[in-house]
N, C-alpha and C positions, 0 to 999 in steps of 0.2 A: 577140400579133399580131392578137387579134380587134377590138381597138380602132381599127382602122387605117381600117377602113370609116368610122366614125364622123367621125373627124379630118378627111375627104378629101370637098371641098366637089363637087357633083356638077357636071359639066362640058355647063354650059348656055348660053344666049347670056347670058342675064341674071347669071350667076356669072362668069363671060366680064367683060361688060361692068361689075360690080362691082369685077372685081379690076384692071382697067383704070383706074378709077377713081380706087381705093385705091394704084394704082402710082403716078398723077400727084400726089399728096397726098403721099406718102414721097417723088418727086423734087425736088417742092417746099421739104420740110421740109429734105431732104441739102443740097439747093443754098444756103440761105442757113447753110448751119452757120457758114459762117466769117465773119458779121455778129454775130453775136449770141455770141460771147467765149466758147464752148466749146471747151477743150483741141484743137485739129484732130488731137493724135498719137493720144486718145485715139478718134476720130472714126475716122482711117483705118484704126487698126488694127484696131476695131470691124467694119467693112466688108471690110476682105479676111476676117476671120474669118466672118463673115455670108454670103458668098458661098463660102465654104468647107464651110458647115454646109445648106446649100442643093444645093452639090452631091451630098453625104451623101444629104440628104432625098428627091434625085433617085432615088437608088440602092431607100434602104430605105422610104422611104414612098410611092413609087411603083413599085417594081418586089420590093418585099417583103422584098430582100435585105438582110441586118444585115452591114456588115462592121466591125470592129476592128480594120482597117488602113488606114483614110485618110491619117493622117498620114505613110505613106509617100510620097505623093504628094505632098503640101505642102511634106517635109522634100527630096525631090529635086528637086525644080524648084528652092529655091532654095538648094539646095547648086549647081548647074548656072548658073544666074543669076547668085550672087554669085561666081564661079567663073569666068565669061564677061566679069562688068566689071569684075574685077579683075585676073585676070593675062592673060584673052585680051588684054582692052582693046574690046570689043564693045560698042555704041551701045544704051543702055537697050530701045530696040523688038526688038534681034537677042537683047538676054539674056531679053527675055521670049520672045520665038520658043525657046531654046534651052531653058530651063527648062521650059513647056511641054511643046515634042518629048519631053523627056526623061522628063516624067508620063507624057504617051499611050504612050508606050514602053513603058512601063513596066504600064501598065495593060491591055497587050493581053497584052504576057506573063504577068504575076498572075491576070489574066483567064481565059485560057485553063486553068491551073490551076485555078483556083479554081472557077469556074463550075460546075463538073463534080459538085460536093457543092451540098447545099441545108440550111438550117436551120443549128445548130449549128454543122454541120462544114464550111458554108461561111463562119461569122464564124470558127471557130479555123482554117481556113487563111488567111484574110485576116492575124487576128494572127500569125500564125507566120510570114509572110509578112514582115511588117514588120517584126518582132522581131529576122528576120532580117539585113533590111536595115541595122538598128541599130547593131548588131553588125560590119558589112563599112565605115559608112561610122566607128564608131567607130575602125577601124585602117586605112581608107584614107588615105595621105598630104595627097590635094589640100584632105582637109574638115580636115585639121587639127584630128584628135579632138575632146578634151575641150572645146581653147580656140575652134574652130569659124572662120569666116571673118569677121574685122572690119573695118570702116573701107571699106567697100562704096561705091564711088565713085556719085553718084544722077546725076550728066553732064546732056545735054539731050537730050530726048525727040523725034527726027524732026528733030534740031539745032535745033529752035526752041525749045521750052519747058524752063528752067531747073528740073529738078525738088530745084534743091536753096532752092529758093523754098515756104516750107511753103502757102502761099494755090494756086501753084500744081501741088505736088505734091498736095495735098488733090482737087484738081476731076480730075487724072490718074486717081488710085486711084479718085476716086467714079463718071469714063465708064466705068472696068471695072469697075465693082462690076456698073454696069447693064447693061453688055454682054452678063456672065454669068448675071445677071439673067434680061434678056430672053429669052437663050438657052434658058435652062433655061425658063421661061417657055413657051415658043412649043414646047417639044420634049412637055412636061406635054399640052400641048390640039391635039397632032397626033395624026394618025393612029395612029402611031409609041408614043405616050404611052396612049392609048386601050388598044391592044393589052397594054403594060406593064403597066396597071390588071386587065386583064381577066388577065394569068398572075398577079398577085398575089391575086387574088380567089381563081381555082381553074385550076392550071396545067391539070390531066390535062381543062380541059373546051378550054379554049384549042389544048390537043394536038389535041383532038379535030377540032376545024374545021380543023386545016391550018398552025399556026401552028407554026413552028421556034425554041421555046424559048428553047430554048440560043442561039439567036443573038440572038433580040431580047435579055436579059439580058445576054449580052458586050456588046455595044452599048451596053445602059445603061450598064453599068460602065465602057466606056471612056470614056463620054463625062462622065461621074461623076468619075473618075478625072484626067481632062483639066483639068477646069474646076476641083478642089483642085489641080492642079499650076498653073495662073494665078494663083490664089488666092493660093499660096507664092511666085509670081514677083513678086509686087506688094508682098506682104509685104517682102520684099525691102530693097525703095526706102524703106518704112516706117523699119525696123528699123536699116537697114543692116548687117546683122549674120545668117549662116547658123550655126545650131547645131545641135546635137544632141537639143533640147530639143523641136525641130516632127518630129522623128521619134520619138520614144517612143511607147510604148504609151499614155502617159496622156495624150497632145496628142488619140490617138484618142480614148479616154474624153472628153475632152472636147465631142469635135462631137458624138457620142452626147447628151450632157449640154445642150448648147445645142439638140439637135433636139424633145428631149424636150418641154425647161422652154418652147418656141415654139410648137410642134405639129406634130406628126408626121405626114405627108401634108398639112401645109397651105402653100400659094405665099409665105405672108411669116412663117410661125413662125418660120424658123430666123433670121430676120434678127433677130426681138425676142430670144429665148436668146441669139443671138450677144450682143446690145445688153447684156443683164441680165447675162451673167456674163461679160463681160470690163470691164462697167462694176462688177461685186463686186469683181474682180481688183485694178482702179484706185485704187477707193476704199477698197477694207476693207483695203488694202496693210498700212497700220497694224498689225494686228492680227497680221502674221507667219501661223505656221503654220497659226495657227486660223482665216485664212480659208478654208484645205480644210476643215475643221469643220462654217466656217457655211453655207459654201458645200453640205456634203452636208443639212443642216437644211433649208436652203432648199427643195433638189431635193425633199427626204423632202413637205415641207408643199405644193410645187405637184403633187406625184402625187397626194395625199390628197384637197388642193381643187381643182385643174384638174386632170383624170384626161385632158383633152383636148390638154392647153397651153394657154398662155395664149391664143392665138389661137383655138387650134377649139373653147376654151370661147365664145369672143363669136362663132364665127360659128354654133354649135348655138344658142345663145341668140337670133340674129337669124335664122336657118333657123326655131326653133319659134316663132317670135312673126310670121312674118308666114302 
């Protein structure tokens, strides 16, 4: 955890006004993805994971907390979502309101649990947590176990935009990628986020001034929590398909894995991890099992040589050189 200072770029006007920047350069680049003859499935799906891994980062690189139960939150929203427009019959914008509600829900209850430990025994009740969950939606009727929910109707979004049009399903999932984006964003360099920083640095000094803990940290996490159940509502529409598989313990490993390989306390690591290892996923498919293999190779050699991520290696590198 002592690496954490290191990763996390200090919150200045000119840091501010850099990563403002770099924000309009990455919108730039998302927006014409679908000129320039890139797979768009692999594009979206890339991005709901990115703002997935973003929320995480919210959690533990800014408020210090490790959990290994995110993918609870990803896996409910769109058990609930794909749930809502298939058998409710619910208009794409009401299944993402319902999948959502049904994260935040979720995260206040977890939350409140959870909070209550720190270190360790706050990431093994986050997994035990989920494990949990796993388990209840495994022999729940409406997720339909093993074989999960298919053939996810994508409808029109607000009745107007056809999201079973992939040019315009692509521009849907990329307003919300930056939605949550922003969100998270603008919550990082509030007041709000300040305070976060200051209990990850050293809680008992933050006690000391007046600060109630325990609630700013619930806080993060529900809104943590919120924004992977978006994440999995969007997913959704991507996929068309809820399984069992965004609820495991290993979908968590995963955002761990993407926050790493990105940078850890950094505003756009998780989006590049997100990019790197579900772009391994796509491509090294080939290779069957052993892309968990190369995939653990990979991680072992960017700890070795980015001890940062690959981001807050170039942003220590442009920190000590100016």
């Amino acid at each position: 955890m002592a690496t954490m200072t290191d990763t996390t770029m200090p919150t200045t006007p000119r840091a501010i006004h850099d990563e403002m920047i770099a924000f309009g350069i990455m919108t730039a680049l998302l927006l014409v993805v679908p000129l320039t003859g890139v797979y768009p499935f692999f594009v979206m799906q890339a991005l709901c994971f990115a703002l997935l891994a973003c929320a995480f980062n919210l959690l533990i690189g800014y408020g210090g907390l490790l959990s290994f139960g995110h993918a609870m939150f990803l896996g409910t929203a769109g058990y609930v979502s794909a749930h809502a427009l298939k058998v409710w019959g619910l208009s794409p914008e009401l299944g993402i309101v319902a999948g959502v509600a049904a994260a935040a829900g979720l995260a206040v209850i977890t939350g409140v649990v959870a909070i209550r430990r720190q270190g360790i025994y706050f990431a093994m009740i986050t997994l035990a947590l989920s494990q949990l969950l796993y388990f209840i939606y495994l022999q729940t009727p409406f997720t339909h176990g093993e074989d999960g929910i298919q053939g996810i109707p994508q409808g029109y979004l607000f009745g107007i935009f056809n999201l079973s049009n992939p040019i315009i399903l692509y521009y849907v999932i990329l307003a919300g990628f930056l939605f949550g984006f922003l969100l998270i964003f603008r919550t990082i360099n509030s007041p709000f986020g300040e305070v976060l920083k200051s209990i990850r640095e050293n809680e008992q000094r933050a006690i000391s001034l007046g600060y109630k803990t325990d609630q700013y940290k619930l806080l993060a996490y529900i809104i943590s929590g919120t924004l992977a159940g978006f994440a999995g509502s969007l997913k959704v529409f991507v996929a068309q398909n809820a399984s069992l598989t965004d609820v495991h313990w290993t979908m968590s490993g995963e955002i761990v894995l993407m926050t790493l390989v990105g940078g850890l306390g950094t505003v756009f690591g998780p989006v590049v991890g997100a990019f790197v290892i579900i772009a391994m996923q796509q491509y090294l498919a080939g290779f069957g099992q052993w892309v968990t293999v190369i995939q653990g190779a990979i991680f072992v050699i960017c700890v070795l040589t980015f001890r940062r991520g690959v981001i807050g290696e170039i942003a220590h590198y442009f920190r000590r050189s100016l």
